[in-house]
C-alpha positions as CSV (number, residue, x, y, z in Angstrom):
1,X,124.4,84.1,142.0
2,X,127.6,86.0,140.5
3,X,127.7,85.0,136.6
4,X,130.7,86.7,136.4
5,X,133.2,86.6,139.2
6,X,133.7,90.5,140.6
7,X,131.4,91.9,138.6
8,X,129.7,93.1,141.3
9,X,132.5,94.9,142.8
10,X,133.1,96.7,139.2
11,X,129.6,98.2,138.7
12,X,130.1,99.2,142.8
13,X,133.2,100.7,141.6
14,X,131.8,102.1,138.2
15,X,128.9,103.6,140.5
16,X,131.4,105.1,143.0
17,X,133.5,107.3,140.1
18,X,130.1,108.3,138.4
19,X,129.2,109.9,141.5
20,X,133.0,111.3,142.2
21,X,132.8,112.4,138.8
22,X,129.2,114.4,139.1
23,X,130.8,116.0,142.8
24,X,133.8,117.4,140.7
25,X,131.7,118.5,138.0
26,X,129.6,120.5,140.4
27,X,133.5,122.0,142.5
28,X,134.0,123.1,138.6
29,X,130.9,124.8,138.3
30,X,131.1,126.3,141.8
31,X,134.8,127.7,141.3
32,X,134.4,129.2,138.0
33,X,131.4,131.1,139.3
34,X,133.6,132.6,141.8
35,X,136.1,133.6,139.1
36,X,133.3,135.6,137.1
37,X,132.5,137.4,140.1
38,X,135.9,138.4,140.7
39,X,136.4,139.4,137.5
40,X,133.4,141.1,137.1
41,X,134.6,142.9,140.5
42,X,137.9,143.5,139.2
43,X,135.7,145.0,136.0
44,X,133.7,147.7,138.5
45,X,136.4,149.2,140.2
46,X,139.4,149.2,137.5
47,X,137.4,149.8,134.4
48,X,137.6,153.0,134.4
49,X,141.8,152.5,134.2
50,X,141.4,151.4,130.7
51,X,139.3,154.0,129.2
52,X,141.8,156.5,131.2
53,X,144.9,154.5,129.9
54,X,143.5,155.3,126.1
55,X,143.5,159.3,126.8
56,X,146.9,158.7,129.4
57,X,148.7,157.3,126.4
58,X,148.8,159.7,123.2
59,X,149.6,162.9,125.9
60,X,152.2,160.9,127.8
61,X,153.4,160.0,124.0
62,X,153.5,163.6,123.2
63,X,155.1,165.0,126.8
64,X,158.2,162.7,125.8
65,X,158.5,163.7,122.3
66,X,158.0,167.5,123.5
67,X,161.3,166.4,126.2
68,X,162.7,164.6,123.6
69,X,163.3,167.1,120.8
70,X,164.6,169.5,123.3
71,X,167.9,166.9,124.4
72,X,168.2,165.9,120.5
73,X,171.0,168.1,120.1
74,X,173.4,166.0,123.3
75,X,172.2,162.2,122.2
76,X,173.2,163.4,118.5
77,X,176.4,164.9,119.8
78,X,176.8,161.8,122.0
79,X,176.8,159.6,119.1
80,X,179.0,161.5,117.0
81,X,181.7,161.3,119.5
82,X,181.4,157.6,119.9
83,X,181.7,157.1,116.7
84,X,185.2,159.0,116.5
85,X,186.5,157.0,118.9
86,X,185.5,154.3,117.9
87,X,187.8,155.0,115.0
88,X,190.5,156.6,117.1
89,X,190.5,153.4,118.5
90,X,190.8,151.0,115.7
91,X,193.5,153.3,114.2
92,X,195.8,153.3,117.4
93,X,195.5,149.2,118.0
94,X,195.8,149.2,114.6
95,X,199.0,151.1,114.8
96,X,200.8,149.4,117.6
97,X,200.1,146.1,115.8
98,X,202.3,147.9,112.9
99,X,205.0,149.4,115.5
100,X,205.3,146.0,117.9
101,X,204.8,142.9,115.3
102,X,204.5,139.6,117.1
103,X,207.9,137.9,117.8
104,X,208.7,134.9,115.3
105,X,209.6,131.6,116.2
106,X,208.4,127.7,116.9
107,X,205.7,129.8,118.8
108,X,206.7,129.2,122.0
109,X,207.6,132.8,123.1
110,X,210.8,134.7,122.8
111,X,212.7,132.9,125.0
112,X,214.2,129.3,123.9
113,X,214.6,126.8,126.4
């Protein structure tokens, strides 16, 4: 005799997750398993990159400094001459502002309608 109508079908149903959630529990276990071993994998054949990259870095560093220093002289150069034109510039817009001043008017042009 059901005491409580579909009680039954819930502790069926409560039975049905328990054991859905105890297969995806075990998926979990198996996939991140796999994952160590990759990574442990990945470890074995590109740990030695790292401990290269350490030594790779400070004489790369030092190459591009050593390149560097010797092209000093053109970026320096290079900067200097933007600079004056940068000023060349402002000086000549700010020169034909001076030479052609903006007509004046209802500011709707030159021409009246």
């Amino acid at each position: 005799m059901d005491t409580i109508p579909g009680l039954k079908e819930l502790q069926a149903r409560k039975r049905e997750l328990l054991l859905e959630s105890e297969l995806n529990r075990q998926v979990l276990r198996v996939e991140v398993s796999r994952i160590r071993c990759r990574v442990d994998l990945y470890r074995r054949r590109y740990g030695w990159a790292q401990s290269a990259w350490k030594w790779a870095a400070p004489v790369a560093g030092f190459l591009l400094a050593r390149k560097f220093k010797k092209t000093a002289g053109a970026f320096a150069k290079g900067s200097m001459l933007l600079g004056a034109a940068r000023s060349l510039w402002g000086y000549w817009t700010s020169r034909q502002d001076r030479d052609h001043p903006p007509a004046a008017g209802n500011g709707k042009g030159s021409h009246d309608a």
